[in-house]
C-alpha positions as CSV (number, residue, x, y, z in Angstrom):
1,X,0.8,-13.8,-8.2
2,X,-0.2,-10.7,-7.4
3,X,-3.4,-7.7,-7.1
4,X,-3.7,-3.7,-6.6
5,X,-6.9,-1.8,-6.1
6,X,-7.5,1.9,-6.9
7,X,-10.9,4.2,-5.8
8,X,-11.6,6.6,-7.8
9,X,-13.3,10.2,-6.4
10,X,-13.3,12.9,-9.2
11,X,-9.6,13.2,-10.6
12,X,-8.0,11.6,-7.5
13,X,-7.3,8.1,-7.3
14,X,-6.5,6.2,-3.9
15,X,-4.5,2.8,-4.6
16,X,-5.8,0.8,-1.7
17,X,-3.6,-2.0,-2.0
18,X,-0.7,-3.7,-4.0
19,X,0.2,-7.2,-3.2
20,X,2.9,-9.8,-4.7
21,X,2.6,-13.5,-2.9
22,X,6.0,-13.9,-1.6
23,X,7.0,-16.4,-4.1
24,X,6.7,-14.1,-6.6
25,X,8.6,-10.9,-5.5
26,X,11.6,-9.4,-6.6
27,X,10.3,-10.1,-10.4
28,X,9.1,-6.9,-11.2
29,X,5.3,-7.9,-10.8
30,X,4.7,-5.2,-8.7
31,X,6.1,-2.5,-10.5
32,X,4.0,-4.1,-13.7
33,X,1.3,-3.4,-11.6
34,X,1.8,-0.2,-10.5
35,X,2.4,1.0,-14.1
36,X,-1.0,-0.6,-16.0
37,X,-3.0,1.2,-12.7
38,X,-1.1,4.8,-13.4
39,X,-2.1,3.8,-17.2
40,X,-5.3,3.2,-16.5
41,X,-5.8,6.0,-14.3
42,X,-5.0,8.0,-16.5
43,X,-7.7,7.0,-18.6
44,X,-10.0,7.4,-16.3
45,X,-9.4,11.0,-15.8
46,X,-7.1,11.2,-12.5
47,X,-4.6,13.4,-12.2
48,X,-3.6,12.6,-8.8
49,X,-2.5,9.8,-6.7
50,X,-2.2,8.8,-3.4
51,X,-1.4,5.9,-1.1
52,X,-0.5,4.8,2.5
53,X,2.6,2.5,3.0
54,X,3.8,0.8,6.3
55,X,6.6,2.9,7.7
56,X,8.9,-0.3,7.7
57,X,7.9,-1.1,4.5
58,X,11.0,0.0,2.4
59,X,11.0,-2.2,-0.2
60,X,7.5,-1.0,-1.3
61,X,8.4,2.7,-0.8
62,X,11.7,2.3,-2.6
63,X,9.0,1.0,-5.9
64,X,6.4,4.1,-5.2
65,X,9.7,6.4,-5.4
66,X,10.5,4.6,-8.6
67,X,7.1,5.5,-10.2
68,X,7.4,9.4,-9.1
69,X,5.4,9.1,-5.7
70,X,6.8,11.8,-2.8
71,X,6.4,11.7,1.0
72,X,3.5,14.2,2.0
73,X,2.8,12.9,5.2
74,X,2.5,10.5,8.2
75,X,-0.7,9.0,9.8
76,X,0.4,8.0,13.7
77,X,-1.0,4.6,14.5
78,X,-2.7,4.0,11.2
79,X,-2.2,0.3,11.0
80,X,-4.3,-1.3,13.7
81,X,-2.2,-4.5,14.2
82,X,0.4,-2.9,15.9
83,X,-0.2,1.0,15.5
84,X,2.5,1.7,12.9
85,X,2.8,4.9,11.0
86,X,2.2,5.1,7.5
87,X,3.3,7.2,5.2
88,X,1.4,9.6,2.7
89,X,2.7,9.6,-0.7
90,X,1.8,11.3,-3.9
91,X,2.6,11.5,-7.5
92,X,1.1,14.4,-9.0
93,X,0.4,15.4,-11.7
94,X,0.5,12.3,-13.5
């Protein structure tokens, strides 16, 4: 149904992905997701966190708005398939 990824460095943590297979969206899953990661970052010591999302991607910002997460910042021609923007997000402190 669904994955999401997180690196750890000191009290930051990097979600590096969050996936729902199409079938499966609009079920909350993702937002399940996001929640037992924040959880269990904080666990782990993180007091930060940070992610890149697809400029068009406004479904997925719309959730990371939901869970507290702010724009910080763009990265021009971050996605290599067709050098979209992403934007930098952050929810801090959690």
């Amino acid at each position: 149904m669904g994955y999401i990824g997180m690196w750890v460095i000191f009290d930051e943590g990097h979600i590096t992905n969050l996936a729902v297979h199409p079938d499966f969206r609009r079920r909350g899953i993702g937002a399940l997701l996001l929640s037992e990661l924040t959880a269990e970052a904080r666990a782990r010591g993180v007091s930060h966190l940070t992610l890149e999302v697809r400029q068009s991607n406004l479904g997925a910002q719309l959730l990371y708005a939901k869970h507290g997460f702010v724009t910080r910042g763009v990265r021009r021609h971050y996605y290599r398939d067709n050098n979209e923007d992403a934007l930098i997000m952050w929810k801090s402190p959690l």
